[in-house]
N, C-alpha and C positions, 0 to 999 in steps of 0.2 A: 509373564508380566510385561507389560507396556514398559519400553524406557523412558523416564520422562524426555528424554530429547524426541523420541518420538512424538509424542504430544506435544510439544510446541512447535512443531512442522507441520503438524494436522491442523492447526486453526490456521495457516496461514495459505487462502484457497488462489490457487493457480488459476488462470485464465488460459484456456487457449481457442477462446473463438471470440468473433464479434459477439455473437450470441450469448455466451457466456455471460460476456463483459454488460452488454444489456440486462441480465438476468438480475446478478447483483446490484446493478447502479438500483435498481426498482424496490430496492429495501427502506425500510424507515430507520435503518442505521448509519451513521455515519461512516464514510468507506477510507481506509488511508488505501494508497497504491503505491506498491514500490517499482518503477519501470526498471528491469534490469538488461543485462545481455551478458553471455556465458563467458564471450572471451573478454569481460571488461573487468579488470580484477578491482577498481572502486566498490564494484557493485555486485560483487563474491563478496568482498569483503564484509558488507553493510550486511548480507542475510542473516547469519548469524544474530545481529542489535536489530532488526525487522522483526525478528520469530519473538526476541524477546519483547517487542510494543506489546506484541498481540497479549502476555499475562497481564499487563497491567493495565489494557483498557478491553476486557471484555465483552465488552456491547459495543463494540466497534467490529465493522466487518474490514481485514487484512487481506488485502489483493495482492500477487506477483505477478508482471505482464513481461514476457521477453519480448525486446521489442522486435526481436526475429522473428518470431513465429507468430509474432500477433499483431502485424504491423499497421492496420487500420487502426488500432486501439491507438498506439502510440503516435499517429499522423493526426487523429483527431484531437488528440489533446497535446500536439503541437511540443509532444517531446521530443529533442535533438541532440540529446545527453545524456547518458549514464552515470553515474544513479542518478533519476527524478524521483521525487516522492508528493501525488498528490492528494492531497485530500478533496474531500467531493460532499456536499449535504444537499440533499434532495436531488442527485442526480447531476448538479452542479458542480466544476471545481470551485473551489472557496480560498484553494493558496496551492501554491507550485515553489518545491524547493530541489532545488538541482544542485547535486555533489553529496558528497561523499563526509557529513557533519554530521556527528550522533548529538553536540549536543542541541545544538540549532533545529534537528528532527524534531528529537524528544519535547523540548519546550513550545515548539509549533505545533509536533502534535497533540500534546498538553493543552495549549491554549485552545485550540479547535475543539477537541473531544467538551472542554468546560461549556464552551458555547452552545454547543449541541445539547449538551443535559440541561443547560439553564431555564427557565420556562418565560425568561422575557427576551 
């Protein structure tokens, strides 16, 4: 049997190519991104409150980018800090928040995901 902690580490899909990163932006879902890097403990830390977005907005696609190993990702979106967290709708980022704030995430990511489901 699956632990649950295992499954909420499975909806939350890694990136490690440019390709990739293209792959997903080409969704009709709303994407958050978490940009992290291994030896930045801000942004150990935030994994953990990241895995848990992913239960409560479903229809949202949840990204992790280390900005080591996937450093075009994070040069193109002009990340220079650990933790960033962007969100992106139609391919686009839509808001950029940098540091290490669950509840300033949550609520931005809250407001964003509301926008996205709204039909005006």
């Amino acid at each position: 049997m699956e632990s649950h902690e295992q499954q909420i580490k499975s909806k939350v899909l890694k990136v490690d190519s440019l390709q990739t990163w293209d792959s997903y932006l080409n969704q009709a879902h709303p994407v958050i991104v978490h940009f992290t890097a291994s030896w930045c403990m801000p942004s150990v830390v935030m994994s953990p409150f990241f895995e848990e977005l992913v239960l409560t907005y479903p229809d949202a696609i949840f990204l992790v980018v280390d900005v080591d190993e996937v450093k075009e990702v994070a040069a193109k979106l002009e990340v220079k800090a650990m933790p960033t967290f962007v969100l992106i709708k139609d391919g686009n980022p839509a808001d950029k928040i940098v540091g290490a704030n669950p509840d300033e995430i949550r609520k931005r990511v809250d407001g964003f995901i509301r926008s996205c489901s709204s039909p005006f």
